[in-house]
N, C-alpha and C positions, 0 to 999 in steps of 0.2 A: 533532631538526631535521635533516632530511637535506638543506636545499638546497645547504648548504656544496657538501654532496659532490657532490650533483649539475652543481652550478656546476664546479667544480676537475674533472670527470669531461667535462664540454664543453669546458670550458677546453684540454684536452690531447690535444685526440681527434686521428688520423691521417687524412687529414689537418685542420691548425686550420681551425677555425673562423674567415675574415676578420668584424674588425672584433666580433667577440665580447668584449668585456670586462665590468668591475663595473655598466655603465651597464644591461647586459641585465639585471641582479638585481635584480626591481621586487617585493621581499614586502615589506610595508612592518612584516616583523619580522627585516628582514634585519640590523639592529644587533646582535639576541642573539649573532651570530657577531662578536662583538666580544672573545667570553673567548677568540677564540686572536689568539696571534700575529699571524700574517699579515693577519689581518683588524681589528686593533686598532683601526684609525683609521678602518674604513668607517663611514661616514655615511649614518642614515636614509635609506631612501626618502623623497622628497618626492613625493604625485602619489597619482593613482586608482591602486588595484592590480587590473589587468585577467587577471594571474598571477604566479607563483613567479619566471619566468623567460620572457622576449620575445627573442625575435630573427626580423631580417629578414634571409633567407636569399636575399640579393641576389644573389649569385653561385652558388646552387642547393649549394655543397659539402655541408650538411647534407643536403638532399634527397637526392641521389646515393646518400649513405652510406646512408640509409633504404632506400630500393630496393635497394641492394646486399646488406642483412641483412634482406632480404624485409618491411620490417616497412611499406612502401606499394607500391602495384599501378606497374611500372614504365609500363603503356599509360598508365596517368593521371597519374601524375606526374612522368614524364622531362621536364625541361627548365622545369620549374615553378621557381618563387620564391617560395615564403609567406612570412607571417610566421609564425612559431610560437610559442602561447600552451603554456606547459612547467609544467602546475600536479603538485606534489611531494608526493605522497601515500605513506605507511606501516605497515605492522601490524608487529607480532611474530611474528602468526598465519600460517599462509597466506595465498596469493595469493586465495585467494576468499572470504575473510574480508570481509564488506562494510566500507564508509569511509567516512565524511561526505562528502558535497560537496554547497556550498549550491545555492539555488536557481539563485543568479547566474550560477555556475559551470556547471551542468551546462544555461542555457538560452544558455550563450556557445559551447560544445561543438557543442550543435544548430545552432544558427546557423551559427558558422564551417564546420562540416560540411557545411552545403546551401550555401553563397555558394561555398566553394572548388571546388565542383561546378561550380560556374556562372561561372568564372574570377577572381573574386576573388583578394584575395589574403591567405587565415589558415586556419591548420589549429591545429586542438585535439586534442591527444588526452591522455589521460589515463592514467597507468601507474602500477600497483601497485607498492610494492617490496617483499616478504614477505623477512624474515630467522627463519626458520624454527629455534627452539630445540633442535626436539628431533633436528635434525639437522645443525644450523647451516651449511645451505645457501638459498644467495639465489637468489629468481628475481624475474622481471618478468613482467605479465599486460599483456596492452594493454587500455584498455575504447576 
């Protein structure tokens, strides 16, 4: 289960995230992260799980940092605000290693991809994380 890390890895990014906290952690198997520590006392999701991880990128700081590590088109998204649906996918294998994702998921991808086109406000995208054995080096694939 890597949303922990994912979560703790947003949590701390340069600069924070406003207004980012546990309430963005919507998997509604986010209690398993119950055997550490820090997270002893988090409390189920209550609610539809629309992803891993939500946040509304009100003040655009997430956006910005995307643009800046190229990983969106500055002409179209400088100055935007989505929300961002952050679903946390994994192999052992390589990056192009295929991955489940349900139907739900991959017709919520489509969607918010054409609406944010169209000024909406939700972007999806969906990122590999490969921890690679026989080299034990990590990468990230965007789909």
């Amino acid at each position: 289960m890597l949303t922990p890390q994912v979560f703790e890895f947003l949590s701390n990014l340069d600069p924070l995230l406003p207004s980012f906290s546990l309430d963005n952690w919507r998997s509604t198997i986010r209690h398993c992260a119950n055997e550490h520590p820090k997270y002893s006392d988090l409390a189920p999701f209550v609610g539809n799980e629309t992803s891993d991880i939500v946040y509304d990128d009100a003040s655009g700081v997430l956006t910005a940092l995307l643009i800046h590590k190229e990983h969106l088109s500055n002409g179209l998204w400088e100055g935007k605000t989505p929300r961002y649906y952050i679903e946390v996918k994994s192999t052992l294998s390589r990056c192009e290693t295929p991955f489940y994702v349900s139907q739900g998921q991959a017709e919520r991808v489509s969607l918010l991809n054409r609406s944010s086109l169209t000024g909406h406000k939700g972007l999806a995208k969906l990122l590999t994380l490969s921890s690679d054995d026989s080299n034990h080096q990590r990468s990230v694939r965007e789909q």
